[in-house]
C-alpha positions as CSV (number, residue, x, y, z in Angstrom):
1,X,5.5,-2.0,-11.0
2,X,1.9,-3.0,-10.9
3,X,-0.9,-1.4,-13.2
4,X,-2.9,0.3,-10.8
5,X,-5.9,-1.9,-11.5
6,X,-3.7,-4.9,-10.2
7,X,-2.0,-3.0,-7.4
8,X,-5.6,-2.5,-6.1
9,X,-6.6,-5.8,-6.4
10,X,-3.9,-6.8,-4.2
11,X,-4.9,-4.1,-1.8
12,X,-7.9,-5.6,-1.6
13,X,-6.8,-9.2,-0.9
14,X,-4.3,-7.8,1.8
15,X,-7.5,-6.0,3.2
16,X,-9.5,-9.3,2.9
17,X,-12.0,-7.9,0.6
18,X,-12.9,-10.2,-2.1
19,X,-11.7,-9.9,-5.3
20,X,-14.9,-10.5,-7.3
21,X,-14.8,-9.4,-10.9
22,X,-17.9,-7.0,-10.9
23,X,-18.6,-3.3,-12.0
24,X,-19.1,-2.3,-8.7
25,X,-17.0,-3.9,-6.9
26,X,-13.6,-2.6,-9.1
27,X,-14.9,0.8,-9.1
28,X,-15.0,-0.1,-5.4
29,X,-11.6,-0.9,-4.9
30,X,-10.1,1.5,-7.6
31,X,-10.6,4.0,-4.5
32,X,-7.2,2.7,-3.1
33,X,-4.7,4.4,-5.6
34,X,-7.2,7.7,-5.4
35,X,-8.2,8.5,-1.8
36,X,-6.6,9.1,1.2
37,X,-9.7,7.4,2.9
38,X,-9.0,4.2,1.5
39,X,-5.7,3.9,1.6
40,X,-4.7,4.8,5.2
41,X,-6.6,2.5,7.1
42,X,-4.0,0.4,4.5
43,X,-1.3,1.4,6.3
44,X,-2.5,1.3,9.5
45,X,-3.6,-2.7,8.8
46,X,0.4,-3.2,8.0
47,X,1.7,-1.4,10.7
48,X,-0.4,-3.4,13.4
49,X,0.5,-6.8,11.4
50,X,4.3,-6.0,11.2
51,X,5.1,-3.2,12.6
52,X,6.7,-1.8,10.0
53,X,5.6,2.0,9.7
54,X,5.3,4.4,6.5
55,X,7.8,7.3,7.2
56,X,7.0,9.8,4.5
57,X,8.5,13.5,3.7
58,X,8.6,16.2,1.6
59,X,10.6,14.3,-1.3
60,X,10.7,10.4,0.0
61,X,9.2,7.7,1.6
62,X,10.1,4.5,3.1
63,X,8.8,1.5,5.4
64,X,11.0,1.1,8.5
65,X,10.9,-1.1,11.6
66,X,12.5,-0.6,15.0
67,X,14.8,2.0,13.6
68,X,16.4,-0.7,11.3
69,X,17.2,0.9,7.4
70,X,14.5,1.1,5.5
71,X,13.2,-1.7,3.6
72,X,11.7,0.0,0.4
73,X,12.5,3.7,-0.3
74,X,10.5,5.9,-2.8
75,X,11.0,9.3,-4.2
76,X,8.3,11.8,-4.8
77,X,6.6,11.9,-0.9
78,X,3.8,12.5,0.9
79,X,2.4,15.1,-1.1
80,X,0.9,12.0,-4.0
81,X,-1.8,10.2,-2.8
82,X,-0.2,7.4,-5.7
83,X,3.7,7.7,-4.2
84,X,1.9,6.4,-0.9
85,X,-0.1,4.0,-2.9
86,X,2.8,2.5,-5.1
87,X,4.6,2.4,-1.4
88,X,1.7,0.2,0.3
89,X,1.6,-2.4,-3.3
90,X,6.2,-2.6,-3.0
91,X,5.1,-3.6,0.9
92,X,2.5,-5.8,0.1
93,X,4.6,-7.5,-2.3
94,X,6.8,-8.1,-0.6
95,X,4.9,-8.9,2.5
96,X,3.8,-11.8,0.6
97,X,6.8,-13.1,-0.6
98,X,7.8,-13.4,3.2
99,X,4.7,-15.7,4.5
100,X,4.4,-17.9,1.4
């Protein structure tokens, strides 16, 4: 797994922000793994792009597409702001391994 300072990062560069090394701009981006504002519109952004969609409950979560098995499944649920977030960086990785 990711620190959450590189997890971010490639948040960002999913979300076509760049990735410029300044204060501001990682205290910025460190918004991903900490609100529900940033990271949503995350989710959203891979679900138009793949369809793949976030199904989350009570004590798991897990990407799925057209009713298929899921692709990545996590414990801990909804109810963690940083289970959702370490669920968008798995897709992400592995988003990118698929369209090298």
């Amino acid at each position: 797994m990711k620190t959450t300072e590189e997890g971010n990062k490639l948040i960002a560069e999913f979300m076509e922000w760049p990735t410029k090394k300044t204060c501001a701009h990682c205290k910025a981006i460190s918004k991903y793994s900490t609100s529900w504002d940033w990271l949503m519109p995350v989710v959203e952004k891979i679900g138009e792009l793949t369809e793949y969609e976030l199904v989350f409950r009570y004590d798991e979560s897990y990407w799925n597409r057209y009713g298929e098995n899921p692709l990545n499944q996590f414990f801990g649920g909804y109810i963690d702001v940083l289970n959702i977030w370490a669920a968008v960086v798995k897709f992400i990785e592995w988003y990118n391994t698929q369209n090298k």
